[in-house]
C-alpha positions as CSV (number, residue, x, y, z in Angstrom):
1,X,35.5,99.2,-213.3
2,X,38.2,99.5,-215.7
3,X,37.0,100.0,-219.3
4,X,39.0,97.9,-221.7
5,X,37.7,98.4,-225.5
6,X,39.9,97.2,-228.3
7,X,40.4,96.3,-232.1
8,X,42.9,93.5,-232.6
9,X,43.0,93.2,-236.8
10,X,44.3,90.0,-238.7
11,X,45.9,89.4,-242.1
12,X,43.0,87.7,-243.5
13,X,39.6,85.8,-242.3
14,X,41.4,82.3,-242.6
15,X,43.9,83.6,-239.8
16,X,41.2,85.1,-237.5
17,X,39.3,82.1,-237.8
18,X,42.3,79.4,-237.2
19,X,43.7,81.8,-233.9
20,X,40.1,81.6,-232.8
21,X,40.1,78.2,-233.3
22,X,42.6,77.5,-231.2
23,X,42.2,80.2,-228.6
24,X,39.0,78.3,-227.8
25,X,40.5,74.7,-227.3
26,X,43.1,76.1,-224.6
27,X,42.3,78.9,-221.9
28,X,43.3,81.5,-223.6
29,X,39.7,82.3,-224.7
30,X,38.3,82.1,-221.4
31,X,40.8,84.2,-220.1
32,X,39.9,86.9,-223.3
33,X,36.4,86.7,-221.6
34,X,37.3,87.3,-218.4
35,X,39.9,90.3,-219.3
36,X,37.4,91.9,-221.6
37,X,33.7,90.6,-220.9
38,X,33.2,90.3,-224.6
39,X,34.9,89.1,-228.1
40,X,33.2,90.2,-230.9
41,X,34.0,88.7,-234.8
42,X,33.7,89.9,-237.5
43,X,32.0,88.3,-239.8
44,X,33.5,86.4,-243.1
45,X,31.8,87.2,-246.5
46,X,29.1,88.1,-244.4
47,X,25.7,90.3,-245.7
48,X,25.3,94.0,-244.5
49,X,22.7,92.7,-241.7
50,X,25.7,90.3,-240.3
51,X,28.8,92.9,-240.4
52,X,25.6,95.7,-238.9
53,X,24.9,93.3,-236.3
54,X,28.5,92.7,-235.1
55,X,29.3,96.2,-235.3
56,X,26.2,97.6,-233.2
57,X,26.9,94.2,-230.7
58,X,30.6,96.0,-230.5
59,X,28.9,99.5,-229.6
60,X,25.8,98.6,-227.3
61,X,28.5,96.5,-225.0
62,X,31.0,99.2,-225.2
63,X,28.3,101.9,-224.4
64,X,26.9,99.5,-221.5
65,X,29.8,97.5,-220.1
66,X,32.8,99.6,-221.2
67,X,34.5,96.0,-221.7
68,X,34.8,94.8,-225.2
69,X,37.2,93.3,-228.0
70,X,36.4,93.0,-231.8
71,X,38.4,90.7,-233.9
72,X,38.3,92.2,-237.5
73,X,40.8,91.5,-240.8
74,X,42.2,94.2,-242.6
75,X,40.6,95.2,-245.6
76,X,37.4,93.8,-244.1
77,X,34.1,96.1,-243.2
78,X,35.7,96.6,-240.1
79,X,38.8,98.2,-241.5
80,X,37.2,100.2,-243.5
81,X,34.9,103.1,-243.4
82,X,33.8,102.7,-240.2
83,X,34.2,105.4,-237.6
84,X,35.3,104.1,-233.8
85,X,35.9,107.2,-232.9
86,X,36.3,108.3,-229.3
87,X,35.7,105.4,-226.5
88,X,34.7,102.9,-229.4
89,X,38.5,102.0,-230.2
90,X,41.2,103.0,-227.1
91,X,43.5,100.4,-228.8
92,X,43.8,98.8,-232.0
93,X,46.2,95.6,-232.5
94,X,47.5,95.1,-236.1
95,X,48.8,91.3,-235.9
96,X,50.7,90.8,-239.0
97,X,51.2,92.9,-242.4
98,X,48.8,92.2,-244.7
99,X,50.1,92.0,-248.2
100,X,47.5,91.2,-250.6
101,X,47.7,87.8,-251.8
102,X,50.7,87.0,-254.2
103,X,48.7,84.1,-255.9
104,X,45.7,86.4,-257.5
105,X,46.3,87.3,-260.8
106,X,45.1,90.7,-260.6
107,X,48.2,91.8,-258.4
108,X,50.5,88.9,-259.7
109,X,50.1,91.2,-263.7
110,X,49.9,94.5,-262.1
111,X,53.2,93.5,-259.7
112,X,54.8,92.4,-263.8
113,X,53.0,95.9,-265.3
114,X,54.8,98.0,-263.1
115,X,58.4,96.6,-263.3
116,X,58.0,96.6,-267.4
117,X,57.1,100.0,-267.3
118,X,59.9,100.8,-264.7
119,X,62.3,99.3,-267.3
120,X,61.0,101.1,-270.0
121,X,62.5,104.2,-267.5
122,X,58.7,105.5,-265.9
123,X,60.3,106.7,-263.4
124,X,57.2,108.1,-261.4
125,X,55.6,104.6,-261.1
126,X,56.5,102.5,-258.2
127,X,58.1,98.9,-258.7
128,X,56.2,96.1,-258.4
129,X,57.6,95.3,-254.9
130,X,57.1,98.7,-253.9
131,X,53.6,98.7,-255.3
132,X,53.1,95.5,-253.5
133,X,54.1,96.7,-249.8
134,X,52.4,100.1,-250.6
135,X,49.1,97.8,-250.6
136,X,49.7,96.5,-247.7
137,X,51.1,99.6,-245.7
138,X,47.8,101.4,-247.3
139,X,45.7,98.5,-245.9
140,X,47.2,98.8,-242.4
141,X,46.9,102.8,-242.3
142,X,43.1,102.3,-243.1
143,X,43.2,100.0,-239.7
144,X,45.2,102.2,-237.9
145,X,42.5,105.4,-238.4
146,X,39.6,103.4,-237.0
147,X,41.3,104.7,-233.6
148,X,42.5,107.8,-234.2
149,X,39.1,109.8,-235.9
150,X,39.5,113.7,-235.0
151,X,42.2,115.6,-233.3
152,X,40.8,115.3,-229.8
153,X,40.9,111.7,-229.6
154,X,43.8,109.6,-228.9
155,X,44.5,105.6,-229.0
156,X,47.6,103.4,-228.3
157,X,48.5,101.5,-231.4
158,X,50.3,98.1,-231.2
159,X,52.0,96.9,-234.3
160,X,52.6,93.2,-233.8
161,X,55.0,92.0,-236.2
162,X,58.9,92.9,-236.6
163,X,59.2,93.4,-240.1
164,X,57.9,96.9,-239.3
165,X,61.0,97.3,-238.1
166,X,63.0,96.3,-240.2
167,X,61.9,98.8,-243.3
168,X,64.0,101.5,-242.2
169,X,61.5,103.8,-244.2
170,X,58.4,103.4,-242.1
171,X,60.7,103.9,-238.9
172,X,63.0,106.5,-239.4
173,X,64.3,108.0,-236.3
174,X,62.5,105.6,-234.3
175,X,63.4,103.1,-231.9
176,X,61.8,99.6,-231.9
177,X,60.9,97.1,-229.1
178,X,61.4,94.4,-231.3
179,X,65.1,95.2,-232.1
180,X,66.1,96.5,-228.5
């Protein structure tokens, strides 16, 4: 039996929750099933005993069955401080960039803090725009070491979305799929 045991993360709960939703209405859930035994969510503004539940479902099938996929958000429980180290995450998926949301006011005045201060020539801040992407590059990182936990283990990390290709920054010297 092949072992298959992934972490596909989302932008946000709102998008897990509407892919699910449609995922389920056509095949492409049942085929999920069948190529994976199991799809685990995480849970939305869940309590500890919800996100614990989910998390130990993910282990005790991966432990028994070796088939498994969790479907967590970036910057969720899942992203963050959890260790799925070794055969608990072969693969993780990041579908999308998540950039914090541009409408909360907490980023909108620290996006505006930054660019007066960068006028006012403090030079070892970062922009606003740059401050904003760091977030979101910080937030995918965070995803990214769920797979990779010691320097023994090893994952294949997908990065579904092409505008990490196009920030020649993050991909210096690289080549990428989405561009060849």
């Amino acid at each position: 039996q092949k072992e298959e045991y992934s972490v596909v993360f989302f932008s946000s709960f709102s998008f897990l929750r509407k892919c699910s939703s449609i995922w389920q209405e056509q095949d492409v859930w049942v085929r999920l099933h069948e190529a994976k035994g199991k799809v685990i969510l995480e849970p939305s503004g869940g309590s500890q005993p919800q996100f614990e539940s989910a998390k130990d479902d993910y282990q005790d099938t991966i432990r028994s069955t070796g088939n498994c996929v969790l479907f967590a958000v970036f910057r969720g429980k899942m992203s963050e401080g959890v260790s799925f180290n070794d055969d608990f995450a072969r693969c993780v998926i990041c579908i999308g960039i998540p950039y914090p949301s541009s409408y909360d006011r907490a980023i909108k005045a620290k996006r505006e803090y930054n660019n007066e201060q960068r006028k006012l020539r403090r030079k070892d801040l970062l922009s606003g725009p740059e401050w904003y992407a760091q977030q979101a590059y910080r937030a995918v990182a965070q995803a990214l070491g769920r797979c990779i936990r010691h320097a023994a283990d090893y994952g294949t990390i997908v990065l579904l979305d092409s505008r990490y290709c196009d920030d020649s920054q993050y991909h210096a010297g690289t080549t990428c799929a989405a561009h060849s």
